[in-house]
Gaussian input, Z-matrix of N, CA and C with variables (Angstrom, degrees):
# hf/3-21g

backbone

0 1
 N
 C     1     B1
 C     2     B2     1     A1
 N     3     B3     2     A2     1     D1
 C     4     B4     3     A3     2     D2
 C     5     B5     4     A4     3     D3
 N     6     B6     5     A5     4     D4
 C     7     B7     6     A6     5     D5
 C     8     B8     7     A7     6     D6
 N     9     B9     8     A8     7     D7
 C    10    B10     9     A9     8     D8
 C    11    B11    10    A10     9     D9
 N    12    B12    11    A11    10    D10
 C    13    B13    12    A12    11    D11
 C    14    B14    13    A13    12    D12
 N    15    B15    14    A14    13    D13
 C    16    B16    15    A15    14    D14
 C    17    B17    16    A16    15    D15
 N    18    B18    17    A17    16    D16
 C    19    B19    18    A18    17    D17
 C    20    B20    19    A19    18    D18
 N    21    B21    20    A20    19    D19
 C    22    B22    21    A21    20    D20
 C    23    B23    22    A22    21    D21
 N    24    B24    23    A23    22    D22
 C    25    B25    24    A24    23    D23
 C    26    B26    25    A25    24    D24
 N    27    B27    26    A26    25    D25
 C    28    B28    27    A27    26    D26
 C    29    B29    28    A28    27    D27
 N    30    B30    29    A29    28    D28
 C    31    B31    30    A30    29    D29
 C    32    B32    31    A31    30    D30
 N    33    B33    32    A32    31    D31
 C    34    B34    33    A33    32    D32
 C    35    B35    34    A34    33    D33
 N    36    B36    35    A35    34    D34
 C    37    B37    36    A36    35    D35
 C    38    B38    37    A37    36    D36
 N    39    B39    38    A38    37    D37
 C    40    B40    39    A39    38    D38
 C    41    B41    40    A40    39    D39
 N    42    B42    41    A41    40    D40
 C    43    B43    42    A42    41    D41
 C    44    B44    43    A43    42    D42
 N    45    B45    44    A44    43    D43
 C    46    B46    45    A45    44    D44
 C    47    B47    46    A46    45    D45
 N    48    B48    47    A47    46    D46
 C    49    B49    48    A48    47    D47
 C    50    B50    49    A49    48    D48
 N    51    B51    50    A50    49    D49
 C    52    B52    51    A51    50    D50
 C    53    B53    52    A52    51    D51
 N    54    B54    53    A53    52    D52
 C    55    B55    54    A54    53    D53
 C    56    B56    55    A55    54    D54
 N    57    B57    56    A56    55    D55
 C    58    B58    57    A57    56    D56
 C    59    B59    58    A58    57    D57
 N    60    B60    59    A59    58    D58
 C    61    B61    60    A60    59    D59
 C    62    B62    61    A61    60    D60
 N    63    B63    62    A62    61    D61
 C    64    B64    63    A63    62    D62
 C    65    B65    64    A64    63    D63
 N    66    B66    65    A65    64    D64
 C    67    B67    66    A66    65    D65
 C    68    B68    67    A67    66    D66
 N    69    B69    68    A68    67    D67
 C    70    B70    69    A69    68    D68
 C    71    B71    70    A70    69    D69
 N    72    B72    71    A71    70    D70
 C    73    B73    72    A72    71    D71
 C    74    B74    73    A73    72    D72
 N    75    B75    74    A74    73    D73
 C    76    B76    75    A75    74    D74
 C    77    B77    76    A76    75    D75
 N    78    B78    77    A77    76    D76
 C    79    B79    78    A78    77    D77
 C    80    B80    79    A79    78    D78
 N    81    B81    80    A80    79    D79
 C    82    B82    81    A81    80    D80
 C    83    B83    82    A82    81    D81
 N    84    B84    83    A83    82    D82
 C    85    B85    84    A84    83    D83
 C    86    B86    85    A85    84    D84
 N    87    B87    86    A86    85    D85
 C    88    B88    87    A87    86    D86
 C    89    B89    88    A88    87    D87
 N    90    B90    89    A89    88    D88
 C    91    B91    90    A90    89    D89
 C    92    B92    91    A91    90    D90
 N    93    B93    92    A92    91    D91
 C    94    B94    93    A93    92    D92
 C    95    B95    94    A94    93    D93
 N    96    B96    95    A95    94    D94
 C    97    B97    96    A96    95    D95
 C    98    B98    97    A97    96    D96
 N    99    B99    98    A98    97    D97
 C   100   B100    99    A99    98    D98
 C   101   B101   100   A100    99    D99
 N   102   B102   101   A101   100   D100
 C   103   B103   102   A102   101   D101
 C   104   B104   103   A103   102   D102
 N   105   B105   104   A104   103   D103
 C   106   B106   105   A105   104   D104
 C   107   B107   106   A106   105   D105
 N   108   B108   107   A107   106   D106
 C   109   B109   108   A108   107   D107
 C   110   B110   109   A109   108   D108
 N   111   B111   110   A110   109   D109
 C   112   B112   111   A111   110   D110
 C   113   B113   112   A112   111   D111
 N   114   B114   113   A113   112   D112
 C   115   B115   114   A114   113   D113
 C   116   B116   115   A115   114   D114
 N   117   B117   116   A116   115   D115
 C   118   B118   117   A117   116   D116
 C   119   B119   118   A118   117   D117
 N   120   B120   119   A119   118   D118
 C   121   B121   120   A120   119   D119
 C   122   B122   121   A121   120   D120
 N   123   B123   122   A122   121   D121
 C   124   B124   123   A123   122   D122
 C   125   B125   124   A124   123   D123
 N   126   B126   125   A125   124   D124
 C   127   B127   126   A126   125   D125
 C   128   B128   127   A127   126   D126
 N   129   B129   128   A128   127   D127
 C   130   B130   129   A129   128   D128
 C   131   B131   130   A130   129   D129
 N   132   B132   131   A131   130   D130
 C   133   B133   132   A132   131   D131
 C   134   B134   133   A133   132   D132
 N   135   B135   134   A134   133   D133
 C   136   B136   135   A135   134   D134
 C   137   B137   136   A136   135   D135
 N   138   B138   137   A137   136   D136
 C   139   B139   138   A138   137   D137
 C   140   B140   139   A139   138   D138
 N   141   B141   140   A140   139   D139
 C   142   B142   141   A141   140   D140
 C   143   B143   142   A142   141   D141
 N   144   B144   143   A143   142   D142
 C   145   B145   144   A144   143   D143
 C   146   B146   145   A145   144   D144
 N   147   B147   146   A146   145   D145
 C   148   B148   147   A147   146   D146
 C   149   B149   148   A148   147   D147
 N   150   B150   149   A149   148   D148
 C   151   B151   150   A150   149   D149
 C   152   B152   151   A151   150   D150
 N   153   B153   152   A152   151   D151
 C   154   B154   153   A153   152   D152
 C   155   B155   154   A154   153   D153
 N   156   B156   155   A155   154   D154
 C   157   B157   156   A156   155   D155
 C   158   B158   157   A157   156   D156
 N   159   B159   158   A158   157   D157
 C   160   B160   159   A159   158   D158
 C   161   B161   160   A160   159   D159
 N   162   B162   161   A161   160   D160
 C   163   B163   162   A162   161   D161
 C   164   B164   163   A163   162   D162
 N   165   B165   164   A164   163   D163
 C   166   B166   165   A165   164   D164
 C   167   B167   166   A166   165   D165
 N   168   B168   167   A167   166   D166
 C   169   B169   168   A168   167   D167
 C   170   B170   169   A169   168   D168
 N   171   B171   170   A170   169   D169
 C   172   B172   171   A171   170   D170
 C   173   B173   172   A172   171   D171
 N   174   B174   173   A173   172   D172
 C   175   B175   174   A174   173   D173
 C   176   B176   175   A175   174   D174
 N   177   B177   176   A176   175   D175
 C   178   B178   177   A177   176   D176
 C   179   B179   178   A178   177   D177
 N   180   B180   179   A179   178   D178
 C   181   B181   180   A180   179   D179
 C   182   B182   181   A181   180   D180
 N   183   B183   182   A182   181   D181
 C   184   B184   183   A183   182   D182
 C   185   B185   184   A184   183   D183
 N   186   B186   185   A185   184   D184
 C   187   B187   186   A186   185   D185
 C   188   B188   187   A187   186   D186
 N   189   B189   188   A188   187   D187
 C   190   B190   189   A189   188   D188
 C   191   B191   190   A190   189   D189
 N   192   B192   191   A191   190   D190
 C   193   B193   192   A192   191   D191
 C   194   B194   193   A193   192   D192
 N   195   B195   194   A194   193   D193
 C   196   B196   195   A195   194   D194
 C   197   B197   196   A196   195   D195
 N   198   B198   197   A197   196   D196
 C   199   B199   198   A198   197   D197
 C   200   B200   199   A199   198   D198
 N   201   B201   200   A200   199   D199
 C   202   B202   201   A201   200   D200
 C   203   B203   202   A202   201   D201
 N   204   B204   203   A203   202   D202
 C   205   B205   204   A204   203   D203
 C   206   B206   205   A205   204   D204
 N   207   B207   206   A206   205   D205
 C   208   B208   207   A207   206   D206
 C   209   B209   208   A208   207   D207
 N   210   B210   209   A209   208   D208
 C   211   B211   210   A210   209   D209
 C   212   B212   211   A211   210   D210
 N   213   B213   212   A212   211   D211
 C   214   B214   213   A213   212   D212
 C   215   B215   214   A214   213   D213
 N   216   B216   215   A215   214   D214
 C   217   B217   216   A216   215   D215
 C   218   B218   217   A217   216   D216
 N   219   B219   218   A218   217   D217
 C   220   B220   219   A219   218   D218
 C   221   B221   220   A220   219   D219
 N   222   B222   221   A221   220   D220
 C   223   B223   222   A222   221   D221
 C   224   B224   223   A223   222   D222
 N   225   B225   224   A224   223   D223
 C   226   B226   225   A225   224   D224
 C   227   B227   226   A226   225   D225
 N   228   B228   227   A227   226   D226
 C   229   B229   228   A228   227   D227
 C   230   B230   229   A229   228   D228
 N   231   B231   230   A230   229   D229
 C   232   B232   231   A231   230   D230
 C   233   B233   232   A232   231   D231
 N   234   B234   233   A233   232   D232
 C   235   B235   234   A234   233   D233
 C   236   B236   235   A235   234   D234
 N   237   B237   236   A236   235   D235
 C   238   B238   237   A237   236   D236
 C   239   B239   238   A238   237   D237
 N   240   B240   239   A239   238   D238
 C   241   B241   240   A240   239   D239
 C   242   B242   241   A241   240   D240
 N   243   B243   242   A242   241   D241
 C   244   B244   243   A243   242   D242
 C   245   B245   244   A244   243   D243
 N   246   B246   245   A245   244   D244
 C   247   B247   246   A246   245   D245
 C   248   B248   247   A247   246   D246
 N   249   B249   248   A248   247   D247
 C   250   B250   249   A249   248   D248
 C   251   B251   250   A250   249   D249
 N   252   B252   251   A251   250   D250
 C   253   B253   252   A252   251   D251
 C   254   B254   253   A253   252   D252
 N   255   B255   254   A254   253   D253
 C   256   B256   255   A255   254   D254
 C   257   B257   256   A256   255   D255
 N   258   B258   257   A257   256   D256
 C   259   B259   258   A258   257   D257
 C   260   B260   259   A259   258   D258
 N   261   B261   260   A260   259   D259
 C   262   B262   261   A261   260   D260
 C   263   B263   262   A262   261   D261

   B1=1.4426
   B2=1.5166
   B3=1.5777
   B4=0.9201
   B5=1.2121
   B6=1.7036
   B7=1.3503
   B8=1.2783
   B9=1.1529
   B10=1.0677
   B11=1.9455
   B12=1.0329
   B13=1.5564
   B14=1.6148
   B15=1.4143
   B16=1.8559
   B17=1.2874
   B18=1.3572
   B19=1.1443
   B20=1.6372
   B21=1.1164
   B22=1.7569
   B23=1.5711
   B24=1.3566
   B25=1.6848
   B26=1.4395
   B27=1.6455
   B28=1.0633
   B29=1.7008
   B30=1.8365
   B31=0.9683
   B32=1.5868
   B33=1.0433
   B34=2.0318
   B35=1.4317
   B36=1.8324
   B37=1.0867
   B38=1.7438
   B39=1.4401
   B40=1.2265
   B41=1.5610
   B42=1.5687
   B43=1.3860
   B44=1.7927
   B45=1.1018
   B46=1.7663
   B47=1.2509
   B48=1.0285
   B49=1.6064
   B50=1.5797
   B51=1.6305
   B52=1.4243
   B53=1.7247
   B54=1.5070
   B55=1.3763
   B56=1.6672
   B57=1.5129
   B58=1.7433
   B59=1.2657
   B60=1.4651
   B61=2.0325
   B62=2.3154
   B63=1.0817
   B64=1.6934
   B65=1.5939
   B66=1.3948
   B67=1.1785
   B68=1.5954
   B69=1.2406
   B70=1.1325
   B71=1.6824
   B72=1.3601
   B73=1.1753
   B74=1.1327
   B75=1.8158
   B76=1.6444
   B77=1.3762
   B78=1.5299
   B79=1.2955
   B80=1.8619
   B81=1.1265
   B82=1.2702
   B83=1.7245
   B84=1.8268
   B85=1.1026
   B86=1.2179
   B87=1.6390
   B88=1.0999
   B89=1.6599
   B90=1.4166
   B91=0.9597
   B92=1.4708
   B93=1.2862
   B94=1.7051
   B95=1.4065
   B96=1.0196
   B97=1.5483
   B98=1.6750
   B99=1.6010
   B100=1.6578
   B101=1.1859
   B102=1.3009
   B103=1.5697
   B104=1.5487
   B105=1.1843
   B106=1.3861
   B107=1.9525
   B108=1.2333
   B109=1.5374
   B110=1.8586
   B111=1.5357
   B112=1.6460
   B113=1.5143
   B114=1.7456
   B115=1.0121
   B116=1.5624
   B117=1.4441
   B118=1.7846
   B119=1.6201
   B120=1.2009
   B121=1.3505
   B122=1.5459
   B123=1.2152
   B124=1.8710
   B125=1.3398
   B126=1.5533
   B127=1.3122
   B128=1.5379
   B129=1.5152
   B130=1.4817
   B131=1.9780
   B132=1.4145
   B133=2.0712
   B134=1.8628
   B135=1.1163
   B136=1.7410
   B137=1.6095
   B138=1.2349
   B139=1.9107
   B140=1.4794
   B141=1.7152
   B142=0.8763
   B143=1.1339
   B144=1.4557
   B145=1.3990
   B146=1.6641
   B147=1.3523
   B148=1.2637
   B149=1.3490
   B150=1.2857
   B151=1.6634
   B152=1.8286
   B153=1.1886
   B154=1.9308
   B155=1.7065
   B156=1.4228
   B157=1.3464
   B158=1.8193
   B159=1.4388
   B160=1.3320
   B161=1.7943
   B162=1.5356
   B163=1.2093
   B164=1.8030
   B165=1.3384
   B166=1.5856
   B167=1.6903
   B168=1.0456
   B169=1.8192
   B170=1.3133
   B171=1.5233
   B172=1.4878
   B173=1.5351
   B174=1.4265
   B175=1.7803
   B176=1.9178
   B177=0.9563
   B178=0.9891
   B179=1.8918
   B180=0.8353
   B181=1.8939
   B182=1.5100
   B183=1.6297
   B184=1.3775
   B185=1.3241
   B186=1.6387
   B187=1.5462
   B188=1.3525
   B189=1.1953
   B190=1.4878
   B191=1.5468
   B192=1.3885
   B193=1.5913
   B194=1.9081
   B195=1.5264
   B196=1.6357
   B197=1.5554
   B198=1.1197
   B199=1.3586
   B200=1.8533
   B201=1.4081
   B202=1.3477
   B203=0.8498
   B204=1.2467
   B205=1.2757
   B206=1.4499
   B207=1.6631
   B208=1.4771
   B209=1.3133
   B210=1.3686
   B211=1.3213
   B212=1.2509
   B213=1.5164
   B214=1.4639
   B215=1.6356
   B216=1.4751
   B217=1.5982
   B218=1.8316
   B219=1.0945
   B220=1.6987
   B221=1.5989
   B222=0.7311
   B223=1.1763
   B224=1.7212
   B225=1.6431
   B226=1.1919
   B227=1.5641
   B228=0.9922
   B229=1.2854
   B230=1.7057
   B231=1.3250
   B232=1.2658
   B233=1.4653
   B234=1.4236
   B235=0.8143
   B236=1.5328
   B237=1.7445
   B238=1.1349
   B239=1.6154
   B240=1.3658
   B241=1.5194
   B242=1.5746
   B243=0.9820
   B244=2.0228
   B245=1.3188
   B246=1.5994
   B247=1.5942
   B248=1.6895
   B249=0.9511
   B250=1.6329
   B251=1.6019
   B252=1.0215
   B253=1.9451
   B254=1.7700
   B255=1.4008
   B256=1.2624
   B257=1.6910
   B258=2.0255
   B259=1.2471
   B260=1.6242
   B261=1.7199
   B262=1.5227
   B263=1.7829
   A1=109.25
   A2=124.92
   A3=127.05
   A4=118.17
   A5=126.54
   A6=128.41
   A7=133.22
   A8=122.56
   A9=101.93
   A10=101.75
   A11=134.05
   A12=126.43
   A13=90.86
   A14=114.11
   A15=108.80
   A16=110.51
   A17=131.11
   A18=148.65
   A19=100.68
   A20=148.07
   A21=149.47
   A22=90.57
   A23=87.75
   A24=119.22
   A25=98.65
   A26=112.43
   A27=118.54
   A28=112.98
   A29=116.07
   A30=123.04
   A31=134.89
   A32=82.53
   A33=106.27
   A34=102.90
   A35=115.30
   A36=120.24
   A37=102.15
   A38=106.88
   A39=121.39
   A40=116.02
   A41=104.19
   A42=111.11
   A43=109.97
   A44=136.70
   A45=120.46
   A46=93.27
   A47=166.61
   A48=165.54
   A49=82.74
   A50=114.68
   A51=128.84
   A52=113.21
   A53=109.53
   A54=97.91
   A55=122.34
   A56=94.03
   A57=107.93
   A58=117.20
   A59=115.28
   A60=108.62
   A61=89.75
   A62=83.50
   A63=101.96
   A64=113.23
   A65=115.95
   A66=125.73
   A67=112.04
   A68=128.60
   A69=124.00
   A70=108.63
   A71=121.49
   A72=143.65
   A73=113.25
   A74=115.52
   A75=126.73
   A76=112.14
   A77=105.86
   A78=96.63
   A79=80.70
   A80=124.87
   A81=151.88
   A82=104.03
   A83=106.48
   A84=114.18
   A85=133.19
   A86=123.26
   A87=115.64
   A88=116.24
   A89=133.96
   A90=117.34
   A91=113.23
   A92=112.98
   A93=122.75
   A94=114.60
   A95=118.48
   A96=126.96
   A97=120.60
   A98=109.30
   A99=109.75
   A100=111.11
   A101=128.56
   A102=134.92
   A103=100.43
   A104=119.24
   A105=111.15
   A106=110.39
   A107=92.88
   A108=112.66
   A109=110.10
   A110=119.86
   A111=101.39
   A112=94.64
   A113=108.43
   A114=113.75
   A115=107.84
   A116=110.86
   A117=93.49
   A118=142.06
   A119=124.86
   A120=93.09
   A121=91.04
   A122=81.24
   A123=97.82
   A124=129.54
   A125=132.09
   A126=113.43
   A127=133.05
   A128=122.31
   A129=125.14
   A130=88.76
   A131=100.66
   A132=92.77
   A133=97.34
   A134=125.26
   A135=135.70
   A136=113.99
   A137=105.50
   A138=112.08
   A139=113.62
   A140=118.41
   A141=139.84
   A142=99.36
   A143=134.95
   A144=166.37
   A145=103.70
   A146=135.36
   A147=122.60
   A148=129.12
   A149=108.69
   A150=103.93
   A151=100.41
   A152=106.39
   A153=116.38
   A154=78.24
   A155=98.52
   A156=127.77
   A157=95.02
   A158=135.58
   A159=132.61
   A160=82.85
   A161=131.71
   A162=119.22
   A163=132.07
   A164=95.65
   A165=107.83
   A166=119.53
   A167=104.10
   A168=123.04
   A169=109.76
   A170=150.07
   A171=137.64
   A172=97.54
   A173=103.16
   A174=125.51
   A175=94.79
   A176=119.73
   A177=108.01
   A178=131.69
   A179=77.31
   A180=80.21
   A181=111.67
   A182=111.11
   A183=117.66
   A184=134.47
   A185=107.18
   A186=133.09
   A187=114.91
   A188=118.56
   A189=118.06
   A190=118.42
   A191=112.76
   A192=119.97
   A193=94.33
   A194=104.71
   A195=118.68
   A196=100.54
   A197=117.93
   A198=121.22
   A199=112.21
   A200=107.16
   A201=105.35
   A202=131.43
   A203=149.54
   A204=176.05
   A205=105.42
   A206=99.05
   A207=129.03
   A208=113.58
   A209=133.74
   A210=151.70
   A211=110.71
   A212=147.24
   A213=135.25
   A214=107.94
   A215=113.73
   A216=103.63
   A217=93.45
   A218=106.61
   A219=111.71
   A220=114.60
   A221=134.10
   A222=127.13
   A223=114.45
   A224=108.04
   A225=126.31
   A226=118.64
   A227=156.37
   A228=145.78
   A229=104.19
   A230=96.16
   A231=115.64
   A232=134.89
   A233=147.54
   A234=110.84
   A235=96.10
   A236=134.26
   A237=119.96
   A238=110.36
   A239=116.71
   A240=110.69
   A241=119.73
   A242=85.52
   A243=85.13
   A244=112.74
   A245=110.98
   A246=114.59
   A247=114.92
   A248=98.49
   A249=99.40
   A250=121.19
   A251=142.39
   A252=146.78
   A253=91.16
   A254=125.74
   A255=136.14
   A256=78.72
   A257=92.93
   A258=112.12
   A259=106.86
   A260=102.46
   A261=103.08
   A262=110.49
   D1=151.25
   D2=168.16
   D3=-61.91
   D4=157.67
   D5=156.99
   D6=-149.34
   D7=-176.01
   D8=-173.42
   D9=-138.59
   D10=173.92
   D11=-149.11
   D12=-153.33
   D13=97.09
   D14=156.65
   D15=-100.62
   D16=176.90
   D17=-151.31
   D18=-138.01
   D19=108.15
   D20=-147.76
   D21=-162.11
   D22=131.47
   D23=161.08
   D24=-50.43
   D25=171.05
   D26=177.66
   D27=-87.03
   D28=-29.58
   D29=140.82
   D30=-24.98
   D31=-60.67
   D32=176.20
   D33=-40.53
   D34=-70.26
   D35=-137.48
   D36=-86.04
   D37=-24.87
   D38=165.29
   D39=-35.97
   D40=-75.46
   D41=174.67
   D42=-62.26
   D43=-34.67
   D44=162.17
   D45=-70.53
   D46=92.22
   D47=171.08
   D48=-161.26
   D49=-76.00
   D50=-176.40
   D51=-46.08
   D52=-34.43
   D53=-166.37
   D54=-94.82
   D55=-6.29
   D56=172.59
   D57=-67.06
   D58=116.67
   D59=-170.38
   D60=-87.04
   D61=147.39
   D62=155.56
   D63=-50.04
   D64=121.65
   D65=29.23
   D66=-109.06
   D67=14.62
   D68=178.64
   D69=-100.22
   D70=151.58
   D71=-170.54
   D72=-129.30
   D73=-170.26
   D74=140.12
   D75=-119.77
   D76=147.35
   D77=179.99
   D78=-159.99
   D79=-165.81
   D80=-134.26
   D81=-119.64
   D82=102.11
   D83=170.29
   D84=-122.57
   D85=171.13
   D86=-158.08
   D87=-117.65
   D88=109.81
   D89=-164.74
   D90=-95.89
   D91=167.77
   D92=177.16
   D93=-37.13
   D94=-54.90
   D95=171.03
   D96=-69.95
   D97=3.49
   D98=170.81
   D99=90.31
   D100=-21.72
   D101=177.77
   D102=-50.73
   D103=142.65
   D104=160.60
   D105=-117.54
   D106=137.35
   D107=-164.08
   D108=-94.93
   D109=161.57
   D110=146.10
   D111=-93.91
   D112=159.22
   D113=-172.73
   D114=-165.30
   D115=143.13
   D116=163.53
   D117=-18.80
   D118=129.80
   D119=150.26
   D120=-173.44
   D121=175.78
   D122=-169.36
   D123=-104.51
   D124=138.47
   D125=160.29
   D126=-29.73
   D127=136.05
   D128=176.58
   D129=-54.00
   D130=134.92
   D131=137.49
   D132=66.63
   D133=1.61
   D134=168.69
   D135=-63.25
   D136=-44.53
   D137=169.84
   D138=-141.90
   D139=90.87
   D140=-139.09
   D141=-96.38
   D142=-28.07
   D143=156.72
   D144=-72.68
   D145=6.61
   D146=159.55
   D147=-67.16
   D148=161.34
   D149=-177.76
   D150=-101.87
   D151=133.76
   D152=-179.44
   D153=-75.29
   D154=151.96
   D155=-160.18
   D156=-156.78
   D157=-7.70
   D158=-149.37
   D159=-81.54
   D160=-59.02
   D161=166.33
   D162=-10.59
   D163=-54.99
   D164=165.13
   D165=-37.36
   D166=-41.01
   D167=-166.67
   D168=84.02
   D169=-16.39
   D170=-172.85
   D171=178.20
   D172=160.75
   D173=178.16
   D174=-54.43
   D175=-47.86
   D176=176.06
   D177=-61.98
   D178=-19.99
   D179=176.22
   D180=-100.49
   D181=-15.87
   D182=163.36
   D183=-61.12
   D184=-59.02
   D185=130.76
   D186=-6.18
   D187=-79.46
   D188=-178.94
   D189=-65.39
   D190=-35.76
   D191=-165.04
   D192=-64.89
   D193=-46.99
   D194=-179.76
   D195=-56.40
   D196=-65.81
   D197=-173.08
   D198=-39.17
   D199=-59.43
   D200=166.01
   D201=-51.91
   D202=-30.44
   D203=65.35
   D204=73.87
   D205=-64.74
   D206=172.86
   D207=-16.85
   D208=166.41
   D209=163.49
   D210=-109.13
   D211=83.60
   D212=-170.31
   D213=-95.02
   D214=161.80
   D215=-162.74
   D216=-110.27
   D217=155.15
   D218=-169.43
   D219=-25.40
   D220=130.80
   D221=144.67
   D222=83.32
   D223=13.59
   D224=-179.19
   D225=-65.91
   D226=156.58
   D227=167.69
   D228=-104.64
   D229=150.13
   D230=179.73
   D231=-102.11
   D232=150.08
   D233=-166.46
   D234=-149.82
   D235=162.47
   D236=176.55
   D237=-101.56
   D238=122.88
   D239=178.91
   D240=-97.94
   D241=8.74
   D242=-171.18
   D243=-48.52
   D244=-39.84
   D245=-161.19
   D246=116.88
   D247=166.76
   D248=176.52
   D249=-51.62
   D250=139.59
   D251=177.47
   D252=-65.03
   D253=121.66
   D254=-178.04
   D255=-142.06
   D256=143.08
   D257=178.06
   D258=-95.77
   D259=148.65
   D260=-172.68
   D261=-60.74

């Protein structure tokens, strides 16, 4: 999967620590290159009824794939919400 890598105070990460609701967390990941990262991740078996999205490669291609997905009404405007393009 794609990712992406910020750099956060210990302050920082504290307060995103606080703002992640259940069932998602941080806990300890593993990247392509063997590094191990903190990183998202989720309860085993939490949304059992989810749709796998790992095919996609990243939140971002999910985002969009959902977005298309969409039903938009004539003449609606569109808009991109992802956030700014940050390199992995």
């Amino acid at each position: 999967m794609e990712g992406e890598e910020w750099l956060l105070t210990p302050d920082a990460l504290g307060r995103l620590l606080l703002s992640i609701p259940a069932p998602l967390g941080l806990g300890r990941v593993r990247t392509d290159d063997g590094r191990e990262l903190v990183g998202f991740v989720g309860q085993p078996g939490a949304a059992p009824d989810a749709t796998d999205v790992t095919h996609l490669g990243g939140w971002r291609a999910a985002r969009a794939a959902s977005a298309a997905a969409l039903p938009t009404a004539p003449g609606a405007a569109t808009a991109d919400r992802s956030g700014p393009d940050r390199k992995p």
